[in-house]
ZAMARGU-4260 file (C-alpha; in steps of 0.2 Angstrom, whole numbers, plus 5000, padded with zeros to 4 digits):
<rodrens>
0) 4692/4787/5133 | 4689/4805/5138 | 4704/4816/5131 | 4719/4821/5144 | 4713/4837/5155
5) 4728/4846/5155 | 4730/4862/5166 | 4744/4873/5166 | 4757/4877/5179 | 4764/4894/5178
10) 4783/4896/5182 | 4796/4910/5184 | 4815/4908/5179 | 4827/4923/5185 | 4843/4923/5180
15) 4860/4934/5183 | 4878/4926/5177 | 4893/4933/5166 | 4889/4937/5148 | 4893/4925/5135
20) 4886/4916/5118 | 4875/4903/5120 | 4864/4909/5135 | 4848/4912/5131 | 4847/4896/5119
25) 4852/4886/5134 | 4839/4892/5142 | 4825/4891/5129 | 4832/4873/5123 | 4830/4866/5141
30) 4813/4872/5144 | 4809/4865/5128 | 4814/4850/5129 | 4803/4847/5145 | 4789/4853/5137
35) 4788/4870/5141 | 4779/4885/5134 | 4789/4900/5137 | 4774/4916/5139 | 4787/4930/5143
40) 4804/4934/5142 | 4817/4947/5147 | 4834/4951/5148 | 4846/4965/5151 | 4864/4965/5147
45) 4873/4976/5158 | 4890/4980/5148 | 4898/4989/5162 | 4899/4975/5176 | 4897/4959/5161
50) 4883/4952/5168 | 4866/4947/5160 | 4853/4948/5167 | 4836/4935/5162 | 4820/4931/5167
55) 4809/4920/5158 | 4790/4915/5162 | 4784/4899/5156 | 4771/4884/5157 | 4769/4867/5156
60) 4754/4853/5157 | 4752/4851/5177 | 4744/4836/5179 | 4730/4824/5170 | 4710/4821/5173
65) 4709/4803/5184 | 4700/4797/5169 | 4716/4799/5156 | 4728/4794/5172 | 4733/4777/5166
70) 4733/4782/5147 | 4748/4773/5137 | 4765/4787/5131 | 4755/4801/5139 | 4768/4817/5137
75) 4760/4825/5153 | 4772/4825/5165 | 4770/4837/5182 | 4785/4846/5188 | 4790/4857/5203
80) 4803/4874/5207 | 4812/4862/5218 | 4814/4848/5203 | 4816/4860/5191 | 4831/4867/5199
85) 4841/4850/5199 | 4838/4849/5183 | 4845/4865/5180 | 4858/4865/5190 | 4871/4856/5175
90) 4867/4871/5163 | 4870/4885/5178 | 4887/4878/5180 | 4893/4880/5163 | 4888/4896/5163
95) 4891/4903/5180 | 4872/4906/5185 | 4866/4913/5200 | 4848/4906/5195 | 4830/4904/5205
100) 4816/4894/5201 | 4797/4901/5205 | 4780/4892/5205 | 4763/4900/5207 | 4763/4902/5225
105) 4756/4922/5228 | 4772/4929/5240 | 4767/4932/5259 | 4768/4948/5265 | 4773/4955/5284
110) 4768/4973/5284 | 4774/4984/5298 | 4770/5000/5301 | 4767/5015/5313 | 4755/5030/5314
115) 4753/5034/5295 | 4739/5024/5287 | 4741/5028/5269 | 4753/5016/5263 | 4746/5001/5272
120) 4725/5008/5267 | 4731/5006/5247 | 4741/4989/5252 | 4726/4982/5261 | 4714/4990/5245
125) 4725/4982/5231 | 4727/4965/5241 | 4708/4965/5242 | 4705/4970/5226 | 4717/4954/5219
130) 4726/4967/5211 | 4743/4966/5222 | 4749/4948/5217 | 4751/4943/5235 | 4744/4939/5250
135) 4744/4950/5265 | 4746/4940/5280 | 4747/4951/5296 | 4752/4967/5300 | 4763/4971/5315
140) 4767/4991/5322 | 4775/4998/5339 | 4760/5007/5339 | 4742/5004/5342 | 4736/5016/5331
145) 4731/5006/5316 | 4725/4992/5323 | 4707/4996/5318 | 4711/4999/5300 | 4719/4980/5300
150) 4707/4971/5310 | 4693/4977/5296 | 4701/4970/5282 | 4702/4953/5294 | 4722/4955/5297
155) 4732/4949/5310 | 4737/4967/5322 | 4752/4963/5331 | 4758/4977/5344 | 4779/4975/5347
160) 4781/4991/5357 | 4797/4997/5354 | 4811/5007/5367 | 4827/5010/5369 | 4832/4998/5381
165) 4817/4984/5373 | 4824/4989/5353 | 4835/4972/5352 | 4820/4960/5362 | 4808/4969/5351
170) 4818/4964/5335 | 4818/4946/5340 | 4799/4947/5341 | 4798/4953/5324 | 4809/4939/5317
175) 4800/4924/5326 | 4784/4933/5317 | 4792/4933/5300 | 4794/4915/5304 | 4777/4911/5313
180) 4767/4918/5297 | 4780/4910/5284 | 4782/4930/5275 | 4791/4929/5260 | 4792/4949/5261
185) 4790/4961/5274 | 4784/4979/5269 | 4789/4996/5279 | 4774/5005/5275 | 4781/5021/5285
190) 4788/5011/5299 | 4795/5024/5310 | 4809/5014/5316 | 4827/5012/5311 | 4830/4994/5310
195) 4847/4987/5316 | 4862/4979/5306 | 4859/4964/5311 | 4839/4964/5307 | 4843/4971/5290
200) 4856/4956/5287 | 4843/4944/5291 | 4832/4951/5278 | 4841/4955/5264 | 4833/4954/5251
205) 4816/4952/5259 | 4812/4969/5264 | 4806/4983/5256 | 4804/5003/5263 | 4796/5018/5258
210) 4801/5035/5261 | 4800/5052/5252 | 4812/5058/5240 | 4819/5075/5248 | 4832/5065/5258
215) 4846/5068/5259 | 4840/5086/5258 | 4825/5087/5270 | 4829/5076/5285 | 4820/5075/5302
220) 4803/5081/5307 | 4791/5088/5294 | 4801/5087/5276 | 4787/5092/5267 | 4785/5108/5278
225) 4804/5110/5275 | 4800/5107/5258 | 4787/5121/5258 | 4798/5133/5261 | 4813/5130/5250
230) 4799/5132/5235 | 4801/5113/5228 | 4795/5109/5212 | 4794/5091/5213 | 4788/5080/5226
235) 4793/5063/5226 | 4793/5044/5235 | 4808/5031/5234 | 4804/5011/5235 | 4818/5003/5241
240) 4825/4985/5247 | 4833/4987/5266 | 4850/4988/5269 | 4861/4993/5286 | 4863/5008/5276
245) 4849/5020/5282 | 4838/5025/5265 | 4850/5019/5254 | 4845/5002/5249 | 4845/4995/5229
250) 4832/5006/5222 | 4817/4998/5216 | 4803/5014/5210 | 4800/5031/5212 | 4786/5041/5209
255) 4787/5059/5207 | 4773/5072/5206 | 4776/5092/5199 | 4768/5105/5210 | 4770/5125/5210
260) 4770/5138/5220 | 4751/5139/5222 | 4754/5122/5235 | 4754/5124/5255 | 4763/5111/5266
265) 4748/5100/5267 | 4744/5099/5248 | 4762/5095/5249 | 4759/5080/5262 | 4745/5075/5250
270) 4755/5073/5236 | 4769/5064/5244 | 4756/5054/5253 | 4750/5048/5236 | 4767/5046/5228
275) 4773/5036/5244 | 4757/5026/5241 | 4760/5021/5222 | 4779/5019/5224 | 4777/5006/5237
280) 4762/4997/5228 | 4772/4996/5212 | 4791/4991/5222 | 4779/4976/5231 | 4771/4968/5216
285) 4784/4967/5206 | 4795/4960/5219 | 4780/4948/5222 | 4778/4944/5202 | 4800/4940/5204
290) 4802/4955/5191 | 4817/4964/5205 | 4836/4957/5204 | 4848/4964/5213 | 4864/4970/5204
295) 4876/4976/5215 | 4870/4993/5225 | 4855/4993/5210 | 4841/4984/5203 | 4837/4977/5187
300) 4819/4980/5183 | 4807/4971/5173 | 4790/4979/5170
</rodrens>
């Protein structure tokens, strides 16, 4: 009889619960004892609000080869996110966890955007490239503008035009979308829109936006030309997750890149272009890869 073909199911456990003894081997003893190979793990204590954070990647055999199927004691046993977290659940409640299962699945992104092409040109570049953990699945703008760029990479371009009057119908449209493609994430890749309190509650958590760092400084029309002027030494871009809070979501990345007085406004736009670019790449895949929790009006981290 040919050996069992074992293949591997890759899994991701995020954690956040009250610090306390005994966390961490709970956690390593339950995966064990199912079978499981733990590949990475990370934790942070945060001593000021007594809460640990965890997240620990693991695999486990997924399934057998037909030929091995009816083999006698065979410890391959297939599991799921869903069973996983029943199981789980008896351990969580001892110790207070706020706790998520995640399988394999790439995350699917919504991107939405305006007139500037460079944040969604490097999204469409790494996600072609395999480099971005997650799949693109359509982009959506109030303007036409980038519809050729999308259309290229094979994307779904969806126009929502966007008015004063039209604002709430418009955001309705962009929820039934979120829905229709099944996003897991959607992306403001300089989406030139303030979104309203109530779309920002239906996608906490789910929405990441990019903007430069001169804020609260800089605001309005050409920051980097107000930027220019004041002499900067450092131009900069914040990732973030979308609150009702205008540019002041849970921080995810920052980039920052050093200039001097030799720059003009448009090598500033350059550079903040590019910093915008990385910041946002970063923010997405590590939010895609379940690297992000949310602690509070921060983030916790793990590169």
């Amino acid at each position: 009889m040919a050996a069992p073909v074992r293949t591997t199911s890759p899994f991701v456990l995020t954690v956040a619960c009250p610090e306390r003894p005994g966390i961490v081997h709970a956690v390593s003893s339950f995966l064990a004892e199912r079978g499981f190979d733990i590949s990475e793990h990370q934790q942070f204590d945060d001593h000021v609000s007594g809460t640990l954070f965890l997240r620990t990647a693991f695999t486990g055999a997924g399934g057998v080869s037909a030929d091995s199927a009816t083999a006698v004691n065979s410890p391959v046993t297939s599991s799921s996110a869903d069973s996983l977290a029943a199981d789980f659940a008896a351990v969580a409640g001892e110790f207070g966890m706020s706790f998520r299962f995640h399988d394999s699945r790439p995350q699917r992104i919504l991107v939405m955007v305006s007139k500037f092409g460079h944040c969604l040109n490097d999204l469409i570049f790494r996600w072609r490239a395999g480099s971005l953990g997650a799949d693109i699945v359509a982009v959506v703008s109030n303007h036409e503008d980038l519809r050729p760029m999308a259309e290229a990479a094979g994307l779904p371009f969806i126009h929502v035009p966007v008015t004063a009057q039209g604002k709430p119908e418009a955001e309705r449209r962009m929820l039934e979308l979120v829905d229709e493609y099944q996003a897991d994430l959607v992306v403001l890749a300089r989406y030139m829109q303030v979104l309203s309190d109530e779309l920002c509650g239906a996608l906490r958590g789910r929405a990441i936006n990019i903007h430069h760092s001169f804020l609260p400084g800089f605001k309005g029309a050409k920051p980097y030309h107000q930027a220019y002027e004041r002499g900067v030494k450092l131009v900069g871009a914040t990732a973030h997750y979308v609150t009702a809070e205008l540019d002041e979501g849970p921080i995810i990345e920052q980039e920052v890149f050093r200039v001097d007085h030799g720059v003009d406004p448009e090598s500033l736009v350059t550079a903040g272009r590019d910093a915008e670019a990385i910041a946002l790449s970063r923010a997405v895949k590590w939010h895609c890869q379940h690297r992000v929790l949310l602690n509070n009006s921060r983030t916790v981290v793990f590169r």
